[in-house]
Structures are given as C-alpha cells and as structure tokens.
Steps between C-alpha positions, in 0.01 A plus 500: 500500500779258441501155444649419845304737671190350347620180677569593798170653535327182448777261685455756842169352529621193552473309848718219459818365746761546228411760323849730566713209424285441169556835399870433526516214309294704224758777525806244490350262196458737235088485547454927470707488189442138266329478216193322476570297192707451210306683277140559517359719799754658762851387297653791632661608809247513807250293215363246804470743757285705260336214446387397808412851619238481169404167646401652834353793406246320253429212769468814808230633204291188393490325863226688647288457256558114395659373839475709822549215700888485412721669753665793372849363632450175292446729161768695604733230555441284193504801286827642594677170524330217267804599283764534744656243368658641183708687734860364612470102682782417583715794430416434147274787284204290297551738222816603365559796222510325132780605302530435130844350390561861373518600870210671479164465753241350280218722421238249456545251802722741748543210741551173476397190815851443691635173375714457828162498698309198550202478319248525863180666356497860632176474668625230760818670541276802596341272777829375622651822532178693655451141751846550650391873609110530579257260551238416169197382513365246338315686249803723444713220411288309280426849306845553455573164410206521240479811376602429162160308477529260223764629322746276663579138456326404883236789427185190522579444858322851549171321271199493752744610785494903388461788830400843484868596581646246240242644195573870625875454523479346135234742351762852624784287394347486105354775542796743615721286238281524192309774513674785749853432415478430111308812463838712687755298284 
C-alpha cells in the first residue's frame, strides 16, 4: 500500500468540520511530498509523511495497552499532523534541496532549512495551519505544541504538566525517528 493510501486510510476516519478543505491545503503545500528534515530521518522526498504515518501506526499499537482512554481521533490527529509544519507556510517549503557549490545535491545533508522562511518553530506552525481548518482540542494542541518533550528551548513548560496524549505523541515520535527509520536508512 502506498504512502498516500496509507493516509487516507487513517484521515477517512476522521469526523471533523474541515476535514476536505484540510486535505486540500495538504495537497496544495507540498505536505505528501517534503522531507522531514535536513538530514537525519525522512530527508528525502515524502520523508515527513513517512514519518508521521510511523508515528501513527506505533501510537494506534501502544494506546490500548498504556492509554485506552485517548480517543482514537486525537492519536490520529496528532500523529499525522504534529509535523505538518515542515510543509510549505506561507507558500514557502521549510526544507529546500542543498546543493554544493559544485552544483551538485549534497549527499550528506540533502536539504537544507529555507533561509527566506521565518524561523516559526514547525510544531506551532502545524497548530496554526490545522486551527484554521478543524477544530483541536486542548490536548491535541498542547501535544503538538510539546511533542518534542524537552528537547526544545520551552521543553520545561511540559515539567509536571505531561498527558497521556503529550508522552504518547513524544514516545512514537522518538521512537519512529530513532529506531524504525534509522534501521531503513
């Protein structure tokens, strides 16, 4: 099964007011097709949507065992999209090929972060794009927000504050980025 199809497959069992006009702003803003970094896990074309499908899957696995309180349509939705913001904002890509001054697409770091894009951190663009087409939650925001735990410079405000969507969210995300995608690369 493809990629996309793998998506769509999850994003059908959504029931959110939005939803077709979110799916068009994936389709338009380069989300089926960016990379997911510059270099480590998913820096290659459709990298992030790989990515968060890996994301999904492992949080769809672990949640009935660790969390079975957490609606399947908030694991869905903060899998899929908590990285939705290294697509295009703004009409501008987050990640942009890396060429040597040979001319040549670097082999080592394939992409390079888009100077001509402000520097918003991708996880609140992903709530400001996904917040102008379905409604979030609470909890789906503030996973999203957070689910780079405390590997980011506001990472404490999560200290004593943590959810079972937040810690599953962050959990897939390291887990689908250091252990499922560096094995395939």
């Amino acid at each position: 099964m493809s990629l996309r199809d793998r998506f769509l497959q999850l994003f059908n069992q959504l029931d959110r007011k939005g939803k077709e006009e979110l799916l068009s702003h994936l389709e338009e803003n380069q989300y089926f097709t960016c990379p997911s970094s510059s270099q480590f896990h998913g820096a290659k074309e459709e990298g992030n949507l790989e990515h968060s499908l890996n994301v999904t899957e492992v949080m769809l696995k672990l949640a009935p065992h660790i969390a079975p309180e957490l609606p399947q349509e908030s694991i869905i939705i903060s899998g899929l999209f908590h990285d939705l913001g290294k697509a295009s904002y703004f009409g501008k890509p987050n990640y942009i090929p890396n060429f040597l001054k040979s001319g040549e697409l670097s082999k080592s770091k394939p992409y390079e972060t888009n100077k001509d894009r402000l520097p918003i951190p991708h996880q609140i663009v992903s709530v400001h794009i996904l917040s102008k087409y379905i409604n979030l939650t609470e909890e789906e925001t503030y996973a999203i927000l957070y689910h780079n735990g405390l590997y980011t410079s506001d990472g404490y405000v999560i200290k004593g504050n943590e959810t079972p969507l937040l810690m599953l969210l962050h959990f897939s995300d390291m887990w689908a980025s250091r252990v499922i995608e560096r094995a395939v690369e």
